[in-house]
Every structure is written in structure tokens, then in C-alpha cells.
C-alpha distance (Angstrom), angle and dihedral (degrees) to the residues before:
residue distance angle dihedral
X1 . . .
X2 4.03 . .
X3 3.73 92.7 .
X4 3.93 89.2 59.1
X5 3.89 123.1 77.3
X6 4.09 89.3 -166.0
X7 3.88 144.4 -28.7
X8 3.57 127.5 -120.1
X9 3.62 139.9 163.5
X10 3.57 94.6 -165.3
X11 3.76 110.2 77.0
X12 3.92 92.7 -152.6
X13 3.63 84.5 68.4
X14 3.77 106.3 52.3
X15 3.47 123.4 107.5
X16 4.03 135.1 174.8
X17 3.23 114.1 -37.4
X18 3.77 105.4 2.4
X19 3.86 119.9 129.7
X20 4.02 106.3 -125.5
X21 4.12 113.6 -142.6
X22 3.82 102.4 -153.8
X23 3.78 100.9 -148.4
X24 3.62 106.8 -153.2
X25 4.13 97.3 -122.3
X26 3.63 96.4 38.2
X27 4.23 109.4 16.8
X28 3.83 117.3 35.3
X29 3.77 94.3 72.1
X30 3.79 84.9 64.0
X31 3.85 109.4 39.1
X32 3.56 81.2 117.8
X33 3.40 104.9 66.1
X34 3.70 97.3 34.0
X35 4.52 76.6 64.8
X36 3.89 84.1 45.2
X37 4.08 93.3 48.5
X38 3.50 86.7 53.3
X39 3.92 104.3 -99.0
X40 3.84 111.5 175.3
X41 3.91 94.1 -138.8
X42 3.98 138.4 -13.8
X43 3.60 125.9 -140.0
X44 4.34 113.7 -154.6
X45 3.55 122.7 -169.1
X46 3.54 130.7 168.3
X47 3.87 106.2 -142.8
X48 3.79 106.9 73.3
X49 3.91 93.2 -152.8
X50 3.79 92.3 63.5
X51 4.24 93.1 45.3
X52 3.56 86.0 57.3
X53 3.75 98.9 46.3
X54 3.83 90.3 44.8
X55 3.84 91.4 48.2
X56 3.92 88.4 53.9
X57 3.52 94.9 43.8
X58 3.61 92.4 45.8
X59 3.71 88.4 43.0
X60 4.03 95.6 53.2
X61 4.06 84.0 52.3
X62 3.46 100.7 54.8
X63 3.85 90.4 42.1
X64 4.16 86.6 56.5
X65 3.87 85.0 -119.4
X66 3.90 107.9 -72.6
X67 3.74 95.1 -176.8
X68 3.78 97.4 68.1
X69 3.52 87.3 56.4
X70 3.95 85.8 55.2
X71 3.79 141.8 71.5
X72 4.21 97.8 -135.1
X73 3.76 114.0 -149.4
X74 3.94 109.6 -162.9
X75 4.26 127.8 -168.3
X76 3.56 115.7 175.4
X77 4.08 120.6 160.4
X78 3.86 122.8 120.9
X79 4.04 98.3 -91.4
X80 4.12 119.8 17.0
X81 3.58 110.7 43.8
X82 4.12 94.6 104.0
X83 3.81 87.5 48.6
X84 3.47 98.8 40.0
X85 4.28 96.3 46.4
X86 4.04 95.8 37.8
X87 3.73 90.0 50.2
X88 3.85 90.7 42.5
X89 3.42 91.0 52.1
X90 3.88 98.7 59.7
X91 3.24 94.9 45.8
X92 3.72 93.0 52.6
X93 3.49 89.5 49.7
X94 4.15 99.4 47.9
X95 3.57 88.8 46.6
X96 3.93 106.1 43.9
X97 3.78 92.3 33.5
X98 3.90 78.4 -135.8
X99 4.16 128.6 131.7
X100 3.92 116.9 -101.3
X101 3.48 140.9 -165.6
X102 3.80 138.6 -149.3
X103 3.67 133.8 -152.0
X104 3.37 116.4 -177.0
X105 4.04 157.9 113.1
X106 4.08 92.3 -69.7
X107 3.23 105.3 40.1
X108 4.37 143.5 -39.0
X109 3.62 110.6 -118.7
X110 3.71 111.6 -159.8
X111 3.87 104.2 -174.7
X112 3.86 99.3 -61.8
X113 3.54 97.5 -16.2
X114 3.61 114.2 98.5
X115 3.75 103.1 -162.2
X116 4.27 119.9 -176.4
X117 3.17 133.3 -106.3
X118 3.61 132.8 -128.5
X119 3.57 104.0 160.4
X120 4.43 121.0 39.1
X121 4.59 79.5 -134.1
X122 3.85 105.6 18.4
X123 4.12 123.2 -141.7
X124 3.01 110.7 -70.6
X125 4.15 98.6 -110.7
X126 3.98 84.7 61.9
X127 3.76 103.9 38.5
X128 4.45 89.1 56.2
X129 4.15 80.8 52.9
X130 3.62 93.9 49.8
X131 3.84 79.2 45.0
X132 3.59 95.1 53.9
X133 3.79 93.7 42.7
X134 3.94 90.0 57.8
X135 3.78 85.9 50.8
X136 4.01 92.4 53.9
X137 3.58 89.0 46.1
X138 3.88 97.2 58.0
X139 4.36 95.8 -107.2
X140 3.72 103.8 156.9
X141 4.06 88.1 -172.4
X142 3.64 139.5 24.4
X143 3.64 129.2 -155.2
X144 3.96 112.6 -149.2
X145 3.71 133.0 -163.5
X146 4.12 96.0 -144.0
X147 3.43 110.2 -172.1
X148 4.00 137.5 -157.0
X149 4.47 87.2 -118.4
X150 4.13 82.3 53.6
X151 3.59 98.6 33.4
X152 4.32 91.7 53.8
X153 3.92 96.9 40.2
X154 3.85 93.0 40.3
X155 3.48 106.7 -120.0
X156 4.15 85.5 156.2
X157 3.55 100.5 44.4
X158 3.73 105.0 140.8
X159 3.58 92.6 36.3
X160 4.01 132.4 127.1
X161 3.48 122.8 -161.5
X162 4.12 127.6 -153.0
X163 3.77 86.4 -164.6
X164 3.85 132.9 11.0
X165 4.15 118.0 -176.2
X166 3.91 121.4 -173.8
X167 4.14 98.7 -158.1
X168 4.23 89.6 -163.0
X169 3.37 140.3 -61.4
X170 3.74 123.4 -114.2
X171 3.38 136.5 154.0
X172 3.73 121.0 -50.4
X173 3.62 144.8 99.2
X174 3.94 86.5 44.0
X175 3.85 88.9 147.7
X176 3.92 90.3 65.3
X177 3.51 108.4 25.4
X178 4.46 93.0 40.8
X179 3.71 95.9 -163.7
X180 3.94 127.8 37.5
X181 3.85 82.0 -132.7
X182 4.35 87.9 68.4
X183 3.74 94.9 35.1
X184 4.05 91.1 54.3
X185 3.82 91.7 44.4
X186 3.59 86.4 51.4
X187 3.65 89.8 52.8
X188 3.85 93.1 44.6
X189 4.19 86.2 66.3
X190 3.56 87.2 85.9
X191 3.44 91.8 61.9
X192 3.49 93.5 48.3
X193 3.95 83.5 66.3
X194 3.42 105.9 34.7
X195 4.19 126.4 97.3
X196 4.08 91.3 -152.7
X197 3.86 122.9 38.6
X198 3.50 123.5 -153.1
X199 4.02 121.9 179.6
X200 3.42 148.4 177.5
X201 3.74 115.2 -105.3
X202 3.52 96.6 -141.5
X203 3.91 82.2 63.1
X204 3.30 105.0 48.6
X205 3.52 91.9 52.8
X206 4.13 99.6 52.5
X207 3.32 92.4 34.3
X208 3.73 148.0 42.3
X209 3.66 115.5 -101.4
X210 3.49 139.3 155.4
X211 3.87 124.4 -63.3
X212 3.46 91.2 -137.3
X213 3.70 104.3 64.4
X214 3.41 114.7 96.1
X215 4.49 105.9 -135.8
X216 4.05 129.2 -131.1
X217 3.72 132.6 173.9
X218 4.03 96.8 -75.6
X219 3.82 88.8 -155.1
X220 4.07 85.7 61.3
X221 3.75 107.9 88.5
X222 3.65 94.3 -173.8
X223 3.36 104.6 43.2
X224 3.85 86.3 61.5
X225 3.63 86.5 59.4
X226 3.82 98.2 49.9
X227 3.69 87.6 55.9
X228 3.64 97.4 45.9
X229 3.84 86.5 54.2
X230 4.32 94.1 40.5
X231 4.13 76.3 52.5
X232 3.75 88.8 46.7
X233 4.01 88.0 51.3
X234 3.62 85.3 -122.7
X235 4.44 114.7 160.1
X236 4.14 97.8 -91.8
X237 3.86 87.9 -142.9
X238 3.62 108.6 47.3
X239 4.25 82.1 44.4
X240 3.79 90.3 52.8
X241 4.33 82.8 49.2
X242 3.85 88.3 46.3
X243 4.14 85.6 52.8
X244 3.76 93.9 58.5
X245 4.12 84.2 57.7
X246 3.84 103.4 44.6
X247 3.95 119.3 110.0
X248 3.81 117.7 -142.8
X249 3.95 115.6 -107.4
X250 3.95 98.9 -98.3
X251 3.95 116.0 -101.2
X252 4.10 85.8 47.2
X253 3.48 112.8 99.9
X254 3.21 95.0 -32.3
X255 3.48 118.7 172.8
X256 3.80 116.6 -155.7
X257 3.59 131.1 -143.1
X258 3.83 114.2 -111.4
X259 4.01 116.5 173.7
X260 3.36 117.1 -156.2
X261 4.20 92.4 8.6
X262 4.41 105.1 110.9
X263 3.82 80.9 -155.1
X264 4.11 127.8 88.7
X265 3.37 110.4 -129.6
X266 4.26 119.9 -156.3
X267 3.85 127.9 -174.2
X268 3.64 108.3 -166.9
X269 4.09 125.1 175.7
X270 4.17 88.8 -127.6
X271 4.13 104.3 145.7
X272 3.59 96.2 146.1
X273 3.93 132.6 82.2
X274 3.84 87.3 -114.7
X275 3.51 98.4 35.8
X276 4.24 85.8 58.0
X277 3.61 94.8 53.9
X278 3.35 104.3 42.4
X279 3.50 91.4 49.4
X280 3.64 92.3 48.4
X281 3.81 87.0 51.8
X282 2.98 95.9 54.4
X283 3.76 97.2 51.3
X284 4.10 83.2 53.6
X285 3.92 96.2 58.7
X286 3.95 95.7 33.2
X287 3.93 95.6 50.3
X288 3.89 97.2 22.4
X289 3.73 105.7 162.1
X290 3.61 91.5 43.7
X291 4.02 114.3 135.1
X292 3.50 100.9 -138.0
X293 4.13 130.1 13.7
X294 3.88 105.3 -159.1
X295 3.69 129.8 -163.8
X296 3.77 136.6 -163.8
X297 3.92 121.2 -176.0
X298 3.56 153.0 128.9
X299 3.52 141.9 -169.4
X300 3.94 130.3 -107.2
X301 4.23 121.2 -99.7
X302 4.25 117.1 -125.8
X303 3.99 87.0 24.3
X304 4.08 129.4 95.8
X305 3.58 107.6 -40.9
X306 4.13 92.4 -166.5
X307 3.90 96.6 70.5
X308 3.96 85.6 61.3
X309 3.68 100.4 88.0
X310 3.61 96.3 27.8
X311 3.79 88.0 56.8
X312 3.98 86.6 46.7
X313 3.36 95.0 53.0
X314 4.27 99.8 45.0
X315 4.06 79.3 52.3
X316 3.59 92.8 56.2
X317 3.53 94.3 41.7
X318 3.83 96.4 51.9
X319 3.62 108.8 31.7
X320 3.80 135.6 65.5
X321 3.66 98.1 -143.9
X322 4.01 120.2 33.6
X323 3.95 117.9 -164.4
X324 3.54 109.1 -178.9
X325 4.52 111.4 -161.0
X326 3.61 130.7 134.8
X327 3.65 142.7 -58.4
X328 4.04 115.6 -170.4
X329 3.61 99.2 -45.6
X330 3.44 94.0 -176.1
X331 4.10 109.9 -172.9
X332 3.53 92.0 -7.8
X333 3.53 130.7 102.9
X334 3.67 105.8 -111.4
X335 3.53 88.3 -148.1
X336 4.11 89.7 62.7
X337 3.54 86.9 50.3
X338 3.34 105.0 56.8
X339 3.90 91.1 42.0
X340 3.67 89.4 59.8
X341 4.17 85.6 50.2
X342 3.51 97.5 59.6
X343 3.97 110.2 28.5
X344 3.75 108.3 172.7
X345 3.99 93.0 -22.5
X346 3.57 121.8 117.4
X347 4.31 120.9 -126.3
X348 3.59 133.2 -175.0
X349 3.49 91.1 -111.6
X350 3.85 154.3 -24.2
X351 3.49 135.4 -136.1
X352 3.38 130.6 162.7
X353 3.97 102.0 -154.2
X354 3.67 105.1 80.7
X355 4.04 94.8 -151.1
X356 4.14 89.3 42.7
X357 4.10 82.4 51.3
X358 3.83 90.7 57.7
X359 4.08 98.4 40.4
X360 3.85 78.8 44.2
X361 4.24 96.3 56.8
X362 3.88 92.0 37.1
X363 4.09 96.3 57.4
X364 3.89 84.6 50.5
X365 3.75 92.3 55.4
X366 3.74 118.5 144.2
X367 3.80 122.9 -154.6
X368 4.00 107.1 -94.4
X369 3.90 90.7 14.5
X370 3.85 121.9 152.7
X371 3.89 113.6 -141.7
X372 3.79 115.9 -168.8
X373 3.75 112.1 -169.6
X374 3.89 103.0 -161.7
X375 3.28 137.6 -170.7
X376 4.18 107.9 39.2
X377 3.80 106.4 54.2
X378 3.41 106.5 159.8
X379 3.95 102.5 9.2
X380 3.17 130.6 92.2
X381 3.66 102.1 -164.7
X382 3.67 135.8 81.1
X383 3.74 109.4 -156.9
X384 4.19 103.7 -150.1
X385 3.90 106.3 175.8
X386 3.67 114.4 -15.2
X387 3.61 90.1 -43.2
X388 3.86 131.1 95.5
X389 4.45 115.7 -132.4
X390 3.83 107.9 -160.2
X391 4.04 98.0 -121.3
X392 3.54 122.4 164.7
X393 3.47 122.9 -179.6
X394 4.07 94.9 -149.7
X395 3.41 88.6 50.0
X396 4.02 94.2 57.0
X397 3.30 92.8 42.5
X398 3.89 95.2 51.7
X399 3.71 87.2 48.9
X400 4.13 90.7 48.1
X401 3.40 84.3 56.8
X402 3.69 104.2 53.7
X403 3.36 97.6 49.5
């Protein structure tokens, strides 16, 4: 890899001297410009599978191989793998006394260095750097969001894993995967390279999975972590300490601060049918009493049209006040969207404009009410077109609340 200053596969990113892999979805197009940009060489193929497993091998060369040096955590399932890995990680770290890092849909934390995220499992030429620069920094274990995109198109090929979870598997990324059957056996790849299996029950049970893995209550969070850590050999007691201490990865149940508002106000990242009602139920048992659980959502544009309704209909069936607005609806028109939400189901109300949506729930507030913003968690975009609106939720709210 000597001859080589870097490797890319995008051609906006090559510089002197770097050989350009022109991956035939994203790269070929541009084998051109990676020449023009100065790229010392560029390698073509015509079966996408092998680009991408050449890029990572490549990739894990140049980096000098961080992940041997590494014990690899990986979570993949449709909802859970950002709770499971950021709690996982603090406990790790309380109870070892040992650096960390994180991978994931929020953010990567590298030591100190909180690095964003673009991608929930990046490409594979930038996830073996963010391996080598937890190496560097002294991590002596990462925790990885691994996802079913990452897991088809090999962005981890090369990787071993010391642990590999699937939370559950629900419905999402339909538009990608087609079937549920593809989507879990794109999911069951991490198994494939993982020493210790842990699965959901509920999986195991509809579908096949390995013998191996050992099962848990996939709606249980924590009890994924406490077998991550038994798997991890770590002391069951001072981990079950280190889970009283742990703060949830923000976007996740997060309750926000409103002075001056008698309501509690949550922004959670649920976007999936499951996601909705089990955040939903959750709200029920953790605020029981309260008179009146309120929900706004909306589903993304260019993704899996089916879980529309079906996430419609869980809202209307859990919730005492629907609002039905958008959430990134891309090339879309939001107006299709939310028509496909609510079919011939009644809601509270429906507006368009996510931020008028949330000024629009707040002013209606009821003493003891439970708002549940759904849909954005973390972000603080909304992508509308092809282009991305800064839009955070905490933001509006804060601003609501000053007026």
C-alpha cells in the first residue's frame, strides 16, 4: 500500500497520489475526475460486491489493521442499536476503567474526540480510520452500530466481532431489502462473524437463526447490555451499579426541559411501526395517570411506503391526541405522505409545516400532558427535496417558550 498516499471511492475526496476504487453504484461515473484530482491509479470492476470487498481490504491495509488490535462490539436490529451500544459503552468503561469508543447513528466518539456521523455503519475506507484513530487513542474496545445497509454492501468485510447482538427485526427498510426474509438474512451476516451471539427471542422463534446465539427479551434494552458485558466477562454486580449511572444516547427518550410549560415534553428518534409503539408504551406505564398522551410524527419520503398506515393506525390506537406533519420527505410531496398516514382514520390535527406542528401541540398543552415528538430524535435537519433545512426540535421548542 506504500505506493498509495490514500484510497477513496469518492472522487471529491482524492488527492495526489491516492489510488481511486470506482465502486460501481457510487464511483465509475467519476473515474474521470478522480484522474483529473490527481489520483495515482484507478481500479474498475464490474461486480459491485467485489469493489466493496477490495476497498475494505485495501482500506484495513493502509490503516495497518486497527481492528486486530481491538475487541469489536456489533448491534444491528431495526430499533435499539444506539441505546444498546452508547449504554454498553459506559458501562464498559466505569467498570474496566478502560477507554471506549462508539460508532454509531449520533455520533463516533474516539476517546475525546467526538467525530459526526453521516452514515449509522460508515464505508468501509472511513470506518478502518475511525478504527485506527481509537487504536492511537488507547480504546481497548469499540462498540459499533452495524447495520443491515452495511452489513449487505460490505462495509465490514474484514471485520471480527467479540460480540454481535440483533435487538429485533421489524419492519423497515422494505424499499431496499423487498422482503423481511432478505433484510433478516442481511442482518444474520453479523452473526456469521461474530464469536458470541446474542438474539432477540421474538426472532429466534419466527425465524431461523443460529443455534448458537444465546436469546433475551429484544424489547429489553438493558438486558442486552448485561449480556454483552456477562459475554465480555465483565463483574455482573459492579455492571448492574454502572447501569444505575448511564445516560441515555440523546434523541431517546429524551425528555426536554420546558420552564414554565405544566406539560412533559419527549423527542424520541421512533420512525418505525415498532419503534412508535413501544415508545408510546412506554410513555403509558412510565407516566400512567397522565390525562392525555400526545403524539406528533410523520414518516420519511423515497423510503417504504407500506409502514405508513400501519404506523397511522398504532398512533391512533395508542395515543389520545394524533398530529400527523412531516418527517424528511425528501422528493415527495409531503402532502402524499401524510395522506397515505392517515387513510380513512381520523387525527387531532394536520399540519404540514413540521415546526408550525410543534408550536401548534405546545399552545394546546394540558396540565400533566405527555407530548412525544417522533420521528427526528437526534437530528436536527429535515431534508425537503435534495436539500437539508437546519430544524431542531430543542431549538423550536426553546424559542416557543420564550415567546
Amino acid at each position: 500500500m506504500q505506493p498509495f498516499t490514500d484510497i477513496c471511492f469518492d472522487s471529491r475526496r482524492v488527492t495526489d497520489g491516492a489510488l481511486f476504487i470506482a465502486v460501481p453504484s457510487v464511483g465509475e461515473a467519476y473515474a474521470n475526475n478522480a484522474r483529473a484530482r490527481g489520483a495515482a491509479a484507478v481500479m474498475r470492476f464490474t461486480d459491485e460486491t467485489q469493489a466493496r470487498e477490495v476497498l475494505a481490504h485495501f482500506s484495513s491495509k493502509m490503516f495497518g489493521e486497527p481492528q486486530n488490535s481491538l475487541t469489536l462490539i456489533g448491534v444491528t436490529g431495526t430499533n435499539g442499536k444506539t441505546t444498546v451500544t452508547t449504554l454498553t459503552k459506559q458501562v464498559y468503561e466505569r467498570v474496566t476503567g478502560k477507554k471506549a469508543a462508539l460508532i454509531g447513528t449520533v455520533s463516533n466518539l474516539i476517546g475525546d474526540e467526538e467525530i459526526p456521523s453521516a452514515n449509522t455503519t460508515p464505508e468501509s475506507r472511513d470506518l478502518y480510520e475511525l478504527l485506527a484513530k481509537a487504536r492511537a487513542a488507547g480504546c481497548e474496545a469499540v462498540f459499533m452500530e452495524v447495520s443491515s445497509h452495511a452489513l449487505e454492501i460490505r462495509r465490514v468485510e474484514g471485520l471480527r466481532f467479540a460480540v454481535g447482538v440483533l435487538t429485533n427485526l421489524t419492519q423497515d427498510h422494505i424499499d431496499f431489502h423487498k422482503t423481511m426474509e432478505t433484510y433478516l438474512a442481511a442482518k444474520l451476516r453479523l452473526f456469521e462473524v461474530s464469536d458470541i451471539c446474542i438474539c432477540d427471542r421474538r426472532v429466534a422463534e419466527k425465524y431461523t437463526v443460529p443455534q448458537k446465539a444465546i436469546q433475551y427479551d429484544g424489547a429489553d434494552n438493558y438486558e442486552a447490555v448485561r449480556l454483552i458485558c456477562k459475554s465480555l466477562n465483565l463483574d455482573s454486580a459492579q455492571c448492574e451499579a454502572a447501569l444505575d449511572k448511564v445516560s441515555p444516547p440523546k434523541g431517546r427518550m429524551e425528555i426536554v426541559d420546558t420552564p414554565g410549560l405544566k406539560a412533559t415534553v419527549i423527542i424520541d428518534y421512533a420512525h418505525t411501526p415498532d419503534g412508535l409503539e413501544h415508545v408510546l408504551t412506554e410513555a403509558r406505564q412510565r407516566f400512567s395517570g397522565c390525562p392525555r398522551l400526545t403524539v406528533l410524527f410523520g414518516c420519511g419520503g423515497d423510503r417504504d411506503k407500506t409502514k405508513r398506515p400501519v404506523m397511522g393506525e398504532i398512533a391512533s390506537r395508542l395515543a389520545d391526541r394524533v398530529i400527523v406533519t412531516s418527517d424528511n420527505p425528501r422528493t415527495e410531496p409531503p402532502g402524499a405522505i401524510i395522506a397515505d398516514i392517515i387513510g380513512n382514520r381520523d387525527f387531532s390535527a394536520v399540519i404540514e409545516n413540521r415546526i408550525e406542528a410543534i408550536e401548534y401541540v405546545l399552545s394546546a398543552a394540558i396540565p400533566g400532558e405527555v407530548i412525544i415528538l417522533a420521528g427526528k430524535g437526534h437530528e436536527d435537519y429535515q431534508i425537503i427535496g435534495k436539500e437539508k433545512i437546519h430544524l431542531d426540535e430543542r431549538e423550536i421548542i426553546r424559542r416557543f417558550l420564550d415567546k
